[in-house]
N, C-alpha and C positions, 0 to 999 in steps of 0.2 A: 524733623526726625524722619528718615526714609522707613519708607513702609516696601512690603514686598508684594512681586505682583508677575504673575508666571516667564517676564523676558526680564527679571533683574529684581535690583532694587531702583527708586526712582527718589531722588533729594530733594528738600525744599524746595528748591528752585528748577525743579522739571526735566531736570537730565536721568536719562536710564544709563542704569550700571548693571553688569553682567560678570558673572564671575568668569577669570580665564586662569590659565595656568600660565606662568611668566618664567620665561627659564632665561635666567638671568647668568648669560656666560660672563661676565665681568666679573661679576663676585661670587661667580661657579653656584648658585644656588636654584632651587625649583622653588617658585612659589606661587601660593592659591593667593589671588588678588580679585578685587572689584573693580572693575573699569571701565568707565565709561563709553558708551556705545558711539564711539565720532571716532573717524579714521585720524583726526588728529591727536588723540589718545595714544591712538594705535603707536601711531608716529610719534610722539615723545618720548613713549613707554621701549617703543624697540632703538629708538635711536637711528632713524631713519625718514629720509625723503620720500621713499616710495616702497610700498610692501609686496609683499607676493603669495600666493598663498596656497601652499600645499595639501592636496586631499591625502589625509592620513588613515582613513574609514572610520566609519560606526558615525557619521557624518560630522567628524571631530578637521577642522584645518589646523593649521603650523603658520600661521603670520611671521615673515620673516623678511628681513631688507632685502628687495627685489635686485640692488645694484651690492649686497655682501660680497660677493669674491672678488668686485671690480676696487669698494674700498680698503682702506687700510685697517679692518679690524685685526688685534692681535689676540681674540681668542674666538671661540668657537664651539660650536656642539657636534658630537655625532649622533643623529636619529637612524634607529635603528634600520637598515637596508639602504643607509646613506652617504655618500664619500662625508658629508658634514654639508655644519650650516655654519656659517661667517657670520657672528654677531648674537644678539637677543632676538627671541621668540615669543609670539603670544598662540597658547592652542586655546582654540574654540568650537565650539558649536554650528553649523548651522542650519535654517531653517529650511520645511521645502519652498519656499521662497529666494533659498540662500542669503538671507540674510545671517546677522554674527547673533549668534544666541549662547546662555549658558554652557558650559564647557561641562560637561558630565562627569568624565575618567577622574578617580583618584590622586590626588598631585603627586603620592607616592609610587604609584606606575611610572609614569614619568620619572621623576626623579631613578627610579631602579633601569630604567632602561635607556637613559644616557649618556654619553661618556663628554665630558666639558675638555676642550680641547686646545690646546696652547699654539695660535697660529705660527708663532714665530719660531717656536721648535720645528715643526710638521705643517706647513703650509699647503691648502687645498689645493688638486689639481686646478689648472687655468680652466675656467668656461667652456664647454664644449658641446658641437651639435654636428648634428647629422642632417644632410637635404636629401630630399626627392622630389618628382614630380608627381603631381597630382593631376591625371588627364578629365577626372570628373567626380562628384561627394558622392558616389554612391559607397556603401558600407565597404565593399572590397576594392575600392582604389583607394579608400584611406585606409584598410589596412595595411593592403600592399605596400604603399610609401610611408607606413609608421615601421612599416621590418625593413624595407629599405634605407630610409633614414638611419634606426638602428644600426643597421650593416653598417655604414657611410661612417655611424660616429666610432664606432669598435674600430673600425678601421683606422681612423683620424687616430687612436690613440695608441693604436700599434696590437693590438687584440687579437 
């Protein structure tokens, strides 16, 4: 019987599980799940080889297929202030550690501020980046070349 203990619940046999939210573009649904804390979880649960993972704030990520717009998903989400995302999502938690913790927000949030998206109607722009040169990490040449880049990619897309 799993018992509960502040990063999950944890099962007979020793694995922690954490609650996430699973926005399951396939079958257009939001839902509160428990899942296992192994990035192969992760990977089964999204339908993917490699994840990626979005700071969404309130120290909440968007676990989502790192290579989505490259495969052939044929549906999709849009999060909100986002052309979309290609495939299933898991949001979570994380710690100051950053490690994957308890996912806090209401799955009804979620659910009211996405739109599940049909890729083969309206297909995601292609993949797109912007370069610059970085002549040293001090705080204003990485600004500099993050509005550079910027610039480069608005440009790349005719903006």
């Amino acid at each position: 019987m799993p018992h509960e203990r502040s990063m999950g619940l944890r099962s007979e046999t020793g694995e922690f599980f954490m609650r996430a939210i699973f926005i399951n573009a396939v079958d257009r649904k939001v839902e509160e799940i428990q899942i296992e804390n192994e990035l192969h979880a992760f990977y089964e649960r999204i339908g993917c080889d490699m994840i990626q993972c979005l700071d969404v704030g309130a120290n909440h990520v968007l676990v989502c297929d790192e290579e989505g717009r490259l495969r052939n998903w044929k549906v999709g989400f849009r999060w909100p202030g986002s052309e979309g995302i290609a495939g299933n999502a898991l949001l979570v938690c994380v710690d100051k550690n950053d490690d994957f913790t308890d996912a806090k927000v209401p799955r009804i949030l979620i659910e009211r501020n996405i739109k599940f998206l049909d890729l083969e109607k309206t297909p995601l722009p292609p993949p797109a980046f912007g370069c610059a040169f970085i002549p040293d990490l001090s705080p204003e040449s990485i600004e500099a070349a993050r509005a550079e880049a910027m610039h480069d990619l608005l440009r790349k897309r005719g903006c």
